[in-house]
Backbone bond lengths (Angstrom), bond angles and torsions (degrees), N, CA, C in turn:
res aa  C-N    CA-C-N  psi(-1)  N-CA   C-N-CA  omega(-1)  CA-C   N-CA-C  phi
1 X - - - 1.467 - - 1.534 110.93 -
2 X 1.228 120.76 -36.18 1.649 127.99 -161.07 1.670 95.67 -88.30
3 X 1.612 127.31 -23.36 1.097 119.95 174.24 1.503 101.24 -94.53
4 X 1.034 148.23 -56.94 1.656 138.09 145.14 1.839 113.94 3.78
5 X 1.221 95.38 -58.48 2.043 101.18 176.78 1.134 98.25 -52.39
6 X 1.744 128.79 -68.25 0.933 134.12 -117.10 1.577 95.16 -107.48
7 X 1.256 121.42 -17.87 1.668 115.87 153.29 1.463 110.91 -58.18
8 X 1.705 101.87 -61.89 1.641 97.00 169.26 1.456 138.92 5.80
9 X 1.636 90.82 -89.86 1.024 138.36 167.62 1.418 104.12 -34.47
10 X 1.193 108.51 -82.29 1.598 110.71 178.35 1.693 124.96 -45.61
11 X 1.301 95.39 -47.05 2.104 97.27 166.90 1.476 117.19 -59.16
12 X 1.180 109.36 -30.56 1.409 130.52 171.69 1.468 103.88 -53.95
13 X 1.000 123.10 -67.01 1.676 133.10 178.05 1.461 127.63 -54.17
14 X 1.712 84.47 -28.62 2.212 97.99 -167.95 1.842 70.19 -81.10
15 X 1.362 128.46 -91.39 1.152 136.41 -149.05 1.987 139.18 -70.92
16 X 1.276 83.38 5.10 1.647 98.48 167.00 1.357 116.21 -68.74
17 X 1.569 96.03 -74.06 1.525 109.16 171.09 1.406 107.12 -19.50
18 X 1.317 111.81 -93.21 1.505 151.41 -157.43 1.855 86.46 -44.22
19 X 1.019 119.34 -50.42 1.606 120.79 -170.30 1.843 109.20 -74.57
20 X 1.523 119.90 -23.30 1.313 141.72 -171.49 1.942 100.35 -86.08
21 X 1.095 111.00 -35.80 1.560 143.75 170.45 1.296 115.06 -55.77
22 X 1.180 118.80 -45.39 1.452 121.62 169.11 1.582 135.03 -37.49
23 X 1.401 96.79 -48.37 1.343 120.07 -174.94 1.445 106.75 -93.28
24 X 1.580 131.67 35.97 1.402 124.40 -175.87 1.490 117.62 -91.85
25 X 1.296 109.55 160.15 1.730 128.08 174.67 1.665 104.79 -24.53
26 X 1.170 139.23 113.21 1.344 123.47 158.21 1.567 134.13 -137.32
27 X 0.925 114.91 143.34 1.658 118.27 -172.25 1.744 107.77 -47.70
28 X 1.300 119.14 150.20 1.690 124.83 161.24 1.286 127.90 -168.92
29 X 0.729 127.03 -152.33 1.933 137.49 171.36 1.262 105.41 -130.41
30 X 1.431 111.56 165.27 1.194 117.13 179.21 1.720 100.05 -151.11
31 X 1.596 120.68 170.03 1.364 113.82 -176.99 1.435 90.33 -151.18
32 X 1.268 121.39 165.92 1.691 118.58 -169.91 1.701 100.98 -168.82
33 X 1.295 105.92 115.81 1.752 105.58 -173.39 1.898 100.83 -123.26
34 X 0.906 105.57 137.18 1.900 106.21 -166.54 1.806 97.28 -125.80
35 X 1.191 123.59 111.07 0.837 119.94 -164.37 1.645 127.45 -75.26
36 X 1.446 104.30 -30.56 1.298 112.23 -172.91 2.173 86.75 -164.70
37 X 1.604 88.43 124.91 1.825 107.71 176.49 1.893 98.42 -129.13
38 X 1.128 97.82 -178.65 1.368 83.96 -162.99 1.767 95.95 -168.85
39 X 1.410 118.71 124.34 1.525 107.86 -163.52 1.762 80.91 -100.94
40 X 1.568 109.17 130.32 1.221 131.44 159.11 1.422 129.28 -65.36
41 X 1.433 119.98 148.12 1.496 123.72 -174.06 1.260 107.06 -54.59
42 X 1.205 148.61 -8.16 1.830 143.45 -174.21 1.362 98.30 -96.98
43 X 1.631 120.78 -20.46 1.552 101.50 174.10 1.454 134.38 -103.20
44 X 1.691 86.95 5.87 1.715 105.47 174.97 1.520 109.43 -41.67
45 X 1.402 135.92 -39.42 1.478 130.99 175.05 1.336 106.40 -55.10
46 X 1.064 142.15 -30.74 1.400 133.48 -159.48 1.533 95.75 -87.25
47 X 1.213 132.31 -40.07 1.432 135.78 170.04 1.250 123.68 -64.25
48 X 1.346 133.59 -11.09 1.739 145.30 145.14 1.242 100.58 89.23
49 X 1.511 111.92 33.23 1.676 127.15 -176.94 1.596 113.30 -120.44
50 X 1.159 111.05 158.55 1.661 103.45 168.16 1.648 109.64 -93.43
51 X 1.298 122.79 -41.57 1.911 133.54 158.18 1.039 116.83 -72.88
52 X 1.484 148.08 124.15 1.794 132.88 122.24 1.266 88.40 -104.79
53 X 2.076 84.16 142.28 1.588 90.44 151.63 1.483 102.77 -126.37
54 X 1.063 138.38 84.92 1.495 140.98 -174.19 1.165 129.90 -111.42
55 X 1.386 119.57 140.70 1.625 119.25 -178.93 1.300 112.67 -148.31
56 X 0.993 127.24 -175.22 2.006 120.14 179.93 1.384 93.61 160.57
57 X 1.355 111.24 -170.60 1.327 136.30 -159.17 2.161 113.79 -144.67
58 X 1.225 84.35 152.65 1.884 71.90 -164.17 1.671 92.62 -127.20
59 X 1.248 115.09 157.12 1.738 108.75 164.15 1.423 98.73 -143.38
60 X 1.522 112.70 148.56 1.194 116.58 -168.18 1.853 109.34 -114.43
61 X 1.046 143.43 176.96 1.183 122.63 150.72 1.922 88.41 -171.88
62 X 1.619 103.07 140.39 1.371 112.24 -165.17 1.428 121.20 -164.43
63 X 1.144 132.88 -162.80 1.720 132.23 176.03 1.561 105.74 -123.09
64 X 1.368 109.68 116.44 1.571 92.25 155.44 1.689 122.62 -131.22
65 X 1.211 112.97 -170.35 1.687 116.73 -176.28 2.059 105.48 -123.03
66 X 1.178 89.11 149.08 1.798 83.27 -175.79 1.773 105.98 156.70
67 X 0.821 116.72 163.50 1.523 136.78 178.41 1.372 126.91 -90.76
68 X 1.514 138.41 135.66 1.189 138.89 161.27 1.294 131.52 -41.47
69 X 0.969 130.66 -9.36 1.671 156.54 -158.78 1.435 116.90 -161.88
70 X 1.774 104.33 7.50 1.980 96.10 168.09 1.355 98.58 -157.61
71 X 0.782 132.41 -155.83 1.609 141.74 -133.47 1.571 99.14 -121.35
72 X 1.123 122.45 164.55 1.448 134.73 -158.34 1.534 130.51 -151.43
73 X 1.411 126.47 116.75 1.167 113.92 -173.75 1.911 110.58 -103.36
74 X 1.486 119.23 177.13 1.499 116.90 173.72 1.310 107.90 173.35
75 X 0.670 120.70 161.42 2.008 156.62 173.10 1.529 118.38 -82.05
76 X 1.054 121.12 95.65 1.724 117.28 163.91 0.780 90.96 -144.11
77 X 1.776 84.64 153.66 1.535 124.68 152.36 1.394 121.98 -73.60
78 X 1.237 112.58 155.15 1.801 108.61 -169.34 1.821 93.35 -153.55
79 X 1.263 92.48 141.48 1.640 107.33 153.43 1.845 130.56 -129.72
80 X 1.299 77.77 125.61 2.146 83.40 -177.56 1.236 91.81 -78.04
81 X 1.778 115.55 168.32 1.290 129.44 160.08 1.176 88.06 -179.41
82 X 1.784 93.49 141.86 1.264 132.86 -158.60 1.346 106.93 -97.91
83 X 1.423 127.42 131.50 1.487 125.54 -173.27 1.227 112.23 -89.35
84 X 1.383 103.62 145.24 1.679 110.34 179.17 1.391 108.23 -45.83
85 X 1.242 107.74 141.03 1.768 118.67 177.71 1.156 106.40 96.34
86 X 1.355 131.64 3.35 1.916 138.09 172.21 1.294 107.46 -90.73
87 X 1.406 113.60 112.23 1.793 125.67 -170.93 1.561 88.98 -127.25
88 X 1.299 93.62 152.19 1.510 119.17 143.33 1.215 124.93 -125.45
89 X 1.197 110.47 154.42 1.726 121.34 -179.53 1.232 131.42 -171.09
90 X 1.363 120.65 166.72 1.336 128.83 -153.05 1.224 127.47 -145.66
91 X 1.608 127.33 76.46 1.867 118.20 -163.97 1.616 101.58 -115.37
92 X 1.770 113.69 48.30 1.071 102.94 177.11 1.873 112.87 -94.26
93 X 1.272 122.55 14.77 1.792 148.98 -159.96 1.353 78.58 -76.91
94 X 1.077 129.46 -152.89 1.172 170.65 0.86 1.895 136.98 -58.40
95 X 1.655 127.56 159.75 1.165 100.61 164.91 1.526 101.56 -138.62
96 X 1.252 120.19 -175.55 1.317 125.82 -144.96 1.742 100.50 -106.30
97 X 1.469 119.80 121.15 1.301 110.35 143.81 1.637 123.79 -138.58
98 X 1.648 103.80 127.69 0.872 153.94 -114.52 2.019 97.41 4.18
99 X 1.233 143.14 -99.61 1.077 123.99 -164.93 1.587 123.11 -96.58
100 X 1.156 112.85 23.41 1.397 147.09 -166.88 1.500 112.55 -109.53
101 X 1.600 97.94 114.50 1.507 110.24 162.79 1.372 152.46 -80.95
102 X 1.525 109.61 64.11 1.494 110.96 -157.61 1.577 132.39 -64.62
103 X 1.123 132.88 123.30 1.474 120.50 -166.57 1.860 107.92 -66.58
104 X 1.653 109.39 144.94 1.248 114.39 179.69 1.288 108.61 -146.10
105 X 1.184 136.51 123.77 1.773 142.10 178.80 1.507 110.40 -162.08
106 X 1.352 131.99 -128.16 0.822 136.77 -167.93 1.739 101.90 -174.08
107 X 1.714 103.62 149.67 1.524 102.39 164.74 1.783 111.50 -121.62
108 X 0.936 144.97 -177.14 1.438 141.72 -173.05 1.634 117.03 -157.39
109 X 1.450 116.20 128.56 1.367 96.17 166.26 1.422 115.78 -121.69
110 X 1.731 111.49 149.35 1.359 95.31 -149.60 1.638 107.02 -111.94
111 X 1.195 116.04 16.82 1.272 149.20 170.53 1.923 96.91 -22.80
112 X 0.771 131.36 -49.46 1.478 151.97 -165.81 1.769 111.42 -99.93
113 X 1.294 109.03 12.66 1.766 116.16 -170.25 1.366 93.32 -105.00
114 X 0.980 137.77 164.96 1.524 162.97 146.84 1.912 114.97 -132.54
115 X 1.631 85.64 156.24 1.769 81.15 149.00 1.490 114.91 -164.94
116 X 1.401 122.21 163.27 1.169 105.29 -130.06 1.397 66.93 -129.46
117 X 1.413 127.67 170.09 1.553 144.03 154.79 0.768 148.36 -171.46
118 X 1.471 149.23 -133.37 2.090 130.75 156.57 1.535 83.58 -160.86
119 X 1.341 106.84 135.10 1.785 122.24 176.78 1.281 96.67 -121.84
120 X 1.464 90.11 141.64 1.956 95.31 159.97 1.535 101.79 -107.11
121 X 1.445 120.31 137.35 1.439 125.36 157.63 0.882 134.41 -119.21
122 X 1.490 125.02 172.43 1.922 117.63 175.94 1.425 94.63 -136.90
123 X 1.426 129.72 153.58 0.881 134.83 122.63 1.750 131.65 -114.27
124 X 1.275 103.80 150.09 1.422 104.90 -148.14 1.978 92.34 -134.76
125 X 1.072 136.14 74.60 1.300 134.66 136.45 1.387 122.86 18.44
126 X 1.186 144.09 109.94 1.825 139.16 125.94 1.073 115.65 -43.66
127 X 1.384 135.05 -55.85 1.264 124.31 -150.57 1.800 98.56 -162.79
128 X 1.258 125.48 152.39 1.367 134.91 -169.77 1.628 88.77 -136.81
129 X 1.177 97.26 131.97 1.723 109.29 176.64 1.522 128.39 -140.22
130 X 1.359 94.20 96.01 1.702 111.65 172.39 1.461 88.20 99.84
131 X 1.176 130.41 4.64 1.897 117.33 170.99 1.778 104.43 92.25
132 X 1.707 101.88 -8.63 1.679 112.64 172.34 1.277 123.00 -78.10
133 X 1.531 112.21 -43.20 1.830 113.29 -134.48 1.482 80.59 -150.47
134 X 1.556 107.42 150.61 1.401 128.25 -157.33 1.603 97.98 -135.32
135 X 1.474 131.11 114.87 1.601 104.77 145.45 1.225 115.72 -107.57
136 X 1.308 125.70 176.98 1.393 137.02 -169.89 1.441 132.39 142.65
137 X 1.483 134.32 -176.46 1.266 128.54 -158.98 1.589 100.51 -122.98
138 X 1.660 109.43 150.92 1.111 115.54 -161.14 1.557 97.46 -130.18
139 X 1.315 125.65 115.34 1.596 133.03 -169.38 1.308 108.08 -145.83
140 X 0.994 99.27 163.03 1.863 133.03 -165.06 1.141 140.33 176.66
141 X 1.512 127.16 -173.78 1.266 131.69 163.85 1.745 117.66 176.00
142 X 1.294 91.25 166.19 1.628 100.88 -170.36 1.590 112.16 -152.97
143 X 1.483 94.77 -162.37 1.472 113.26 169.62 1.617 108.29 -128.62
144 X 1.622 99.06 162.31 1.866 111.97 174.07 0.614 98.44 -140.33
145 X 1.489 91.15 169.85 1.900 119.53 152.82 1.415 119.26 -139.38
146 X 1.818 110.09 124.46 1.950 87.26 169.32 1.022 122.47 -85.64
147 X 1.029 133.26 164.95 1.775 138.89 177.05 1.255 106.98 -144.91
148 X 1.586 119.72 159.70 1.106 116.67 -178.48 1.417 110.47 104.62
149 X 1.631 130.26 134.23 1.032 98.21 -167.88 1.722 119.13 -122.61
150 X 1.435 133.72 168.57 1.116 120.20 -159.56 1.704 109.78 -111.06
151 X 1.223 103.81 130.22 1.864 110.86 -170.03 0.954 111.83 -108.27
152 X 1.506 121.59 149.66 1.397 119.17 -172.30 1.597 102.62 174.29
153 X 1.406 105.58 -155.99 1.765 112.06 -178.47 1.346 87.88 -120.69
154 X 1.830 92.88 152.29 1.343 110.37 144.96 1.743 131.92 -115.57
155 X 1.075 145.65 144.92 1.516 123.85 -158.67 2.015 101.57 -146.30
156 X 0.942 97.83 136.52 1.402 117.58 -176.94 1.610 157.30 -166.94
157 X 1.326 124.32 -115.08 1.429 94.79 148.89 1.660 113.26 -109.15
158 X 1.314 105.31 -9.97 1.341 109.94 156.60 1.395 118.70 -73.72
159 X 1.345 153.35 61.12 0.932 156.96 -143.26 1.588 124.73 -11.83
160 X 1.230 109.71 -157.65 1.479 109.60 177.22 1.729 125.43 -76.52
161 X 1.230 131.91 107.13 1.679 116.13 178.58 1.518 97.31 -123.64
162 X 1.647 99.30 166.18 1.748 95.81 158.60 1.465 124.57 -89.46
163 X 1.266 125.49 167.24 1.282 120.22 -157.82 2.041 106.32 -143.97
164 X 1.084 101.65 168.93 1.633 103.92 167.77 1.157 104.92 -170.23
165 X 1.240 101.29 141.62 1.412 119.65 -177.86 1.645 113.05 -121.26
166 X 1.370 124.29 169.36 1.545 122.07 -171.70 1.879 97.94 -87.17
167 X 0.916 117.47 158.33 1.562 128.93 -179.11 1.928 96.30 -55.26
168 X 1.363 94.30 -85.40 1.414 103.06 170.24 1.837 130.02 -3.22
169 X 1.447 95.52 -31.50 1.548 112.06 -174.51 1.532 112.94 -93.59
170 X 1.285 110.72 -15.27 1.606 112.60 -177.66 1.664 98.97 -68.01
171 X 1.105 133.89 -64.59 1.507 167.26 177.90 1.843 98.40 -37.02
172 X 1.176 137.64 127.73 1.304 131.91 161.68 1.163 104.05 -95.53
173 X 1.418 160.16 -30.43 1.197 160.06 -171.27 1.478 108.43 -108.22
174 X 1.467 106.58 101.51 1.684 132.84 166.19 1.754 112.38 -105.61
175 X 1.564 102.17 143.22 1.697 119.82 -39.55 1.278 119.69 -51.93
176 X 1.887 112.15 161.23 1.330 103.21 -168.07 1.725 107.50 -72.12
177 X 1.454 97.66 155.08 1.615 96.79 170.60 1.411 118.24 -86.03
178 X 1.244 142.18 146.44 1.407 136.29 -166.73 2.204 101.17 -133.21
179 X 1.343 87.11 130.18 1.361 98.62 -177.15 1.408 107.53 -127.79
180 X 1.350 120.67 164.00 1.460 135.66 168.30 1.581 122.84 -161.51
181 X 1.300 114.49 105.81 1.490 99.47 162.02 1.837 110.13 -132.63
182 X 1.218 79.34 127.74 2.075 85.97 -175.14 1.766 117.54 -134.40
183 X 1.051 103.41 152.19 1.692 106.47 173.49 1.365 116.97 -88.70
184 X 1.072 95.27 106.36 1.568 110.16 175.45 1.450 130.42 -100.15
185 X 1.859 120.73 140.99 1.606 103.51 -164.68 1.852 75.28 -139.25
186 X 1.541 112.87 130.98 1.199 136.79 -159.63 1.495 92.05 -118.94
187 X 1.435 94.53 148.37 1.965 121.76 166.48 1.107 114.20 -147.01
188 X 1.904 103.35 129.25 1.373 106.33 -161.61 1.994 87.52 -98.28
189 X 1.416 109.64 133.17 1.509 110.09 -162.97 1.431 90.20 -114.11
190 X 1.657 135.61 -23.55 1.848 106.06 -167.12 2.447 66.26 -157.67
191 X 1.611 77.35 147.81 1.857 75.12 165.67 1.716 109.18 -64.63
192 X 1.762 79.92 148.24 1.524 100.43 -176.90 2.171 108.86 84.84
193 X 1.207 105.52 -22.85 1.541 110.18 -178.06 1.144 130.57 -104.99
194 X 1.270 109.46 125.88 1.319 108.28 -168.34 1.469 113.82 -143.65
195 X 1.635 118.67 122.47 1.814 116.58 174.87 1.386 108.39 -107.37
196 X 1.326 101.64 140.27 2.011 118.98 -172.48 1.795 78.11 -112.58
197 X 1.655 85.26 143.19 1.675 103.04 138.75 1.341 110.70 -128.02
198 X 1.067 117.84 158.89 1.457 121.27 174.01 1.372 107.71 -162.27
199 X 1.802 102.53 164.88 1.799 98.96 167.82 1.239 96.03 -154.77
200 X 1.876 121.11 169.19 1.187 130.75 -155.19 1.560 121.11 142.76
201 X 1.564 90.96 -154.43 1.738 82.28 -173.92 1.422 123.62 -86.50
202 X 1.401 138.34 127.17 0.917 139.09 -177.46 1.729 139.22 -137.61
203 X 1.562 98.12 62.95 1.208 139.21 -154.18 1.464 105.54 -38.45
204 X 1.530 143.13 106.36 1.645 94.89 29.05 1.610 112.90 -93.32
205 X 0.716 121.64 77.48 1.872 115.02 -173.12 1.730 94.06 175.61
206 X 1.107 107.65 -160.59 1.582 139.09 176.33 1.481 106.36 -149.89
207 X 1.384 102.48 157.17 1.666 99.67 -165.78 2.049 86.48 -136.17
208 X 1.119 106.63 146.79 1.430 119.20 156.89 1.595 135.62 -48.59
209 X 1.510 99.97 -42.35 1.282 120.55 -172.52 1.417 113.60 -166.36
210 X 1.634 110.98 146.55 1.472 115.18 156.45 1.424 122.43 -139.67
211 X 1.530 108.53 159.10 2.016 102.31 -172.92 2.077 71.70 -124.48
212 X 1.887 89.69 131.13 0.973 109.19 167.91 1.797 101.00 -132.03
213 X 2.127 92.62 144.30 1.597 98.39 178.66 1.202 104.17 -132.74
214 X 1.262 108.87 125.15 1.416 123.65 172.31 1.739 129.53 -115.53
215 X 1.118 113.71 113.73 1.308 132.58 -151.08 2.138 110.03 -113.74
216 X 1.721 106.41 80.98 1.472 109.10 175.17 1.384 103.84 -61.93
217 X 1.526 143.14 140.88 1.289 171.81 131.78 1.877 99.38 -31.50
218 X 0.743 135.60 107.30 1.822 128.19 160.99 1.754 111.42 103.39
219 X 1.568 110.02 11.47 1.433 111.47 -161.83 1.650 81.40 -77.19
220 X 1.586 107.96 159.07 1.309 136.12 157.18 1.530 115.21 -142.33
């Protein structure tokens, strides 16, 4: 019996570790495609307009570090772009002839904008269930830039012409700040793999939905 323990004991020691080991820190990539975001009426001030109507799509692709069974941080680059039919504009001007108030601003389409940037994120898990399915919250932040430039009219007392402006100029806050916080529910589909969807805030806008892929290096 006392040599019985003491094998035990000892298998106990070779194979804990080694089984505790499984689930360690590991390097990967990740890729992130958002199908449709959408900047809301409360952030029209930040756009130096009295209208946006804007929407687009973003894809991310980056490196991160994290576990098969816990939460994960990483680095990407991402680009927004704005879908055809996303204007901004502005007919709050007017100027005077003789006692007459004529409207004068400008409209823009931003069809031709991008922006380019690098986010850091985390996601961080509540609960892992059955070693499959993940819930939890997915947050971050960064910096941008738009580029690209935005065409449109301008109208006034100089009459009507077309106009363009640099991307950069739509935006009052350089560089842009970039935020995200969303609820995310994860499935681990092959070791080491794992796809999030989530939706939420995704500054400057909110987005409906996202397919996130995350790919550990050494999983078994």
């Amino acid at each position: 019996m006392k040599r019985l323990l003491l094998l035990s004991l000892g298998l106990l020691a070779v194979f804990a570790p080694s089984a505790g080991a499984q689930d360690v820190s590991r390097w990967g990539v990740s890729g992130s495609f958002v199908p449709t975001w959408k900047v809301p009426e409360q952030l029209t001030a930040l756009f130096d307009a009295e209208n946006v109507t804007a929407s687009g799509s973003e894809f991310k692709i980056g490196f991160v570090r994290g576990r098969e069974l816990g939460g994960d941080w990483g680095v990407s680059f991402l680009r927004k772009r704005f879908k055809e039919g996303s204007t901004i504009s502005d007919t709050s001007g007017c100027f005077f002839t003789g006692s007459q108030c004529l409207p004068s601003g400008f409209s823009y389409g931003l069809g031709d904008v991008k922006l380019t940037g690098v986010e850091i994120h985390k996601f961080t898990p509540f609960v892992t269930i059955k070693r499959r399915a993940q819930i939890g919250l997915t947050y971050g932040g960064g910096v941008g830039r738009w580029e690209g430039p935005a065409r449109g009219i301008e109208f006034g007392e100089g009459g009507t012409h077309a106009a363009e402006i640099p991307g950069e100029e739509i935006f009052i806050v350089k560089p842009v700040p970039l935020g995200k916080l969303e609820l995310s529910v994860a499935g681990i589909v092959a070791p080491g793999l794992k796809v999030r969807v989530g939706g939420g805030f995704n500054f400057p806008g909110y987005q409906y939905g996202s397919i996130d892929v995350v790919y550990l290096f050494g999983s078994r």
